[in-house]
N, C-alpha and C positions, 0 to 999 in steps of 0.2 A: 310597646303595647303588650298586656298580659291577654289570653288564650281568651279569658269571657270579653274583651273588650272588639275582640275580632268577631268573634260568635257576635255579639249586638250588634256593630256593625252591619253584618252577612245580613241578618235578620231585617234592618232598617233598608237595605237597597235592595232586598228578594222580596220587601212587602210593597213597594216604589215601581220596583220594578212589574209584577203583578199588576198594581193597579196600569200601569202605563198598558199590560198587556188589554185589561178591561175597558180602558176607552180606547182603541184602536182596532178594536172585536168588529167583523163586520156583522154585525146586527142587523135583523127584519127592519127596514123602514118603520114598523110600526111600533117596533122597542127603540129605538137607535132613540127617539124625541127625549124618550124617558131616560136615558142613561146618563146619571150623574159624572159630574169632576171628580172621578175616582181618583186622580193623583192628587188635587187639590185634598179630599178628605183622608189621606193619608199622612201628609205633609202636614195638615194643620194637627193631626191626633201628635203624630210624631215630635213638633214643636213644642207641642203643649207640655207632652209627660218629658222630652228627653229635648231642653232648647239648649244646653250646652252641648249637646249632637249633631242636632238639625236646626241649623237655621238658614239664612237668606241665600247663600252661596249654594245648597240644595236647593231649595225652589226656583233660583235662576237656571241653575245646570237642570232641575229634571223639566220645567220650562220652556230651557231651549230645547229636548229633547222632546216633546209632546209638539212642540210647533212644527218640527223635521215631521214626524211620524205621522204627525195632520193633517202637511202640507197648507197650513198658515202661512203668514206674516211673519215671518223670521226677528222674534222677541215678543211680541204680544202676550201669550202667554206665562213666560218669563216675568213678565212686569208687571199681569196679574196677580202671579204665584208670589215673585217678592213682596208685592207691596201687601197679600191676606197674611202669610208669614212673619213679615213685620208687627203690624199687628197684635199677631198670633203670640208673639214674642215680648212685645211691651204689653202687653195683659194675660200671659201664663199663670202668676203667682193666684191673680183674683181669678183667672178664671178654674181652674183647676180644684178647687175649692165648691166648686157649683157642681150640683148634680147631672147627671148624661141628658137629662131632657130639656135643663138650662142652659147646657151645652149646647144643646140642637137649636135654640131660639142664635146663638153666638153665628156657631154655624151657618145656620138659614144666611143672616146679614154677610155673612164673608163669599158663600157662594152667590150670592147675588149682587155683591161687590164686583167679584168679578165676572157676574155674566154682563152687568152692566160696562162695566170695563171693554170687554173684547164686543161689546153688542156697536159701541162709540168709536173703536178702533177701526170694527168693520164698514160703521158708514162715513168715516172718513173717507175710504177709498170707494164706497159709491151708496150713496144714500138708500138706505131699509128702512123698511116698517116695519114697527115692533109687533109681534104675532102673538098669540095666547102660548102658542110652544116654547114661547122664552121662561116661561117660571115652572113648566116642566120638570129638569133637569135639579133646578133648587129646590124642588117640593121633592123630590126623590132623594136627594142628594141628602135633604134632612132629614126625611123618614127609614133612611139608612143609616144614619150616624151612630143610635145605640148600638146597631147590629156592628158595625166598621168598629167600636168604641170598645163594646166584648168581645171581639176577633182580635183585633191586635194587643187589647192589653193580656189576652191567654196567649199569643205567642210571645212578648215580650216577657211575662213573668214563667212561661214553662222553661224546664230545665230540661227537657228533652226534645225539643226542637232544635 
């Protein structure tokens, strides 16, 4: 591996890593509702611009590391991250192509894939009712994406980070 391929690298798991720090933030109960899938929107930015980098075996491995840090269901998360990444991954070419606000329509359906996801894992092991605070987290999650969208593509394209 040549010196910029280490630097991108550094850059992909110090931006992974961050967001792991941002959902595991202890947060006001009255923010916590609103706090998106920040690894999930990192993970799918990162697949999108760089999917011979990032794909499935990242979003399982930071996955199973969001389910530790959670104190989840040990893979849950993992099997949502792989399966939006997949995804993420068989439609890069087309969607990359779409502007950051048709992006965010892409988005919206992927974070809400998997809040439905772990919303059905959760009541397997004991039946919930679905709250108004479940589409929270996807409404934020997408009204963040331009901002997550022009943060990481400046530190991916600067030369001095």
């Amino acid at each position: 591996m040549q010196l910029n391929e280490y630097v991108g690298f550094f850059r992909i798991i110090l931006t992974l890593v961050l967001a792991m720090c941002l959902r595991i933030a202890p947060w006001p109960e009255e923010i916590a509702v609103y706090n998106p899938d920040w690894v999930l929107l990192v993970l799918v930015y990162w697949s999108l611009t760089l999917p011979e980098r990032v794909g499935i075996f990242h979003a399982w491995t930071f996955g199973l590391l969001t389910d530790v840090m959670t104190g989840r269901l040990l893979g849950q998360y993992a099997l949502a991250y792989s399966l939006i990444i997949y995804l993420c991954l068989k439609l890069h070419k087309r969607l990359r192509q779409f502007p950051v606000l048709q992006q965010g329509m892409f988005v919206f359906c992927c974070l809400l894939l998997s809040q439905l996801l772990l919303f059905f894992i959760k009541n397997l092991q004991h039946p919930a009712q679905l709250h108004a605070s479940f589409w929270l987290p996807v409404v934020t999650g997408t009204l963040c994406w331009p901002l997550i969208y022009g943060l990481l593509r400046f530190v991916r394209l600067s030369r001095y980070l």
